[in-house]
N, C-alpha and C positions, 0 to 999 in steps of 0.2 A: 509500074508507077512508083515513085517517090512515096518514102514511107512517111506518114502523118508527120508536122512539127510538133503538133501539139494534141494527143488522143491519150485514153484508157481504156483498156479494150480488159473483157473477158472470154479466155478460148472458150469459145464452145464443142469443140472438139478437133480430135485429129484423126487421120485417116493414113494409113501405111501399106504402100505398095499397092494403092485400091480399094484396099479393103474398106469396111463401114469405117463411119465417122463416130467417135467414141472419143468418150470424156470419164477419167477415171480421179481427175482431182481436180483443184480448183486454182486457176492458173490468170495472174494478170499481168498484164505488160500493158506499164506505161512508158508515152515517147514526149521527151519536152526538148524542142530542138533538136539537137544531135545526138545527145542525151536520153537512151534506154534502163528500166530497168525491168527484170521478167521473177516473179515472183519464183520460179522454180531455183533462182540461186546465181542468176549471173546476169551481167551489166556492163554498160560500158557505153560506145558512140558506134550508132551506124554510119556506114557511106551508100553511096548508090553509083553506080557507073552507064544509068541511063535501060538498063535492064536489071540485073541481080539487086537485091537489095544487101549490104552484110552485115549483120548483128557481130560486131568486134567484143568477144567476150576481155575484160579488164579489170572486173575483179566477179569474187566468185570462182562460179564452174569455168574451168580453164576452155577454149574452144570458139570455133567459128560457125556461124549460122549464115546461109546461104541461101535467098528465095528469092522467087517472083511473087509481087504485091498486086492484086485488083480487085473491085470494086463489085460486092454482088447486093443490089440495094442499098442498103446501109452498112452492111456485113463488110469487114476486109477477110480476103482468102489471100494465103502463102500456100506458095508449094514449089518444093525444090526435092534436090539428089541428097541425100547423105554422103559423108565420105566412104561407106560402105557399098555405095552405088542403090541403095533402096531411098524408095519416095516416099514423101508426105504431104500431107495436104493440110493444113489447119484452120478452121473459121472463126476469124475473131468478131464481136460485135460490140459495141461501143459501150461502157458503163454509162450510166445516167449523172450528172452533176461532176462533171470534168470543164467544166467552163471555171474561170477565174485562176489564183498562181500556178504558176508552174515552173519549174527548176528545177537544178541536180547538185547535189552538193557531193563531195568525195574528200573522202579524210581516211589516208591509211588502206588498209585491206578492206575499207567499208565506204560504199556508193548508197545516196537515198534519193531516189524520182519521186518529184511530187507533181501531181496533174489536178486542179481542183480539189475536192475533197478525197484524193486517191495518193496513199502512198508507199513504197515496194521499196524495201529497206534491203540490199543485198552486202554480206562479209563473206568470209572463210569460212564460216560455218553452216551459209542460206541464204535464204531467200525468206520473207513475209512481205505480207500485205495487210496493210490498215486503212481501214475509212475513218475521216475525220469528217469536222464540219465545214 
């Protein structure tokens, strides 16, 4: 599936080569249009070619993200190969009060997504996330 134009998702965890699903930090990715941004430190615009989804990293963590996107309840699951050939699996599930603006602005080595009250400020140096009102 077509990843969100417009969501805030919190991982609830990821899962590698099978293994349990585990959540060891706190990790948000919002999508406003084309426009990502992933709180662990990179950003940019996805595409879709009707299967893969690709998270084009563009600023930030240098690098390409690779998955299949679908629908478990209200849950979105990814899961793709690594470049290393190991899998993952990760469950995202919606933040609460992601309804109203959303945009992306980018200025320099620094991209900020904002989804409703959600927003994931990625530079050179990271990634954060801040709720507002």
């Amino acid at each position: 599936m077509r990843p969100p134009e417009h969501g805030a998702w919190l991982r609830r965890g990821i899962s590698r080569d099978g293994g349990p699903l585990v959540e060891r930090e706190h990790v948000v990715w919002l999508q406003a249009g084309e426009y990502y941004a992933d709180s662990r430190g990179f950003a940019g615009v996805t595409s879709y070619d009707g299967g893969l989804v690709t998270f084009h990293h563009q600023v930030g963590e240098p690098g390409l993200d690779q998955g299949m996107l679908r629908r478990d309840g209200g849950n979105l699951v990814e899961t793709g190969t690594n470049p290393d050939g190991s899998t993952f699996r990760e469950v995202w599930t919606p933040l609460p009060d992601s309804a109203g603006p959303a945009g992306s602005w980018r200025a320099g080595d620094c991209q900020v997504v904002r989804v409703g009250a959600h927003i994931v400020h990625v530079d050179g140096a990271g990634g954060g996330y801040l709720r507002g009102r």
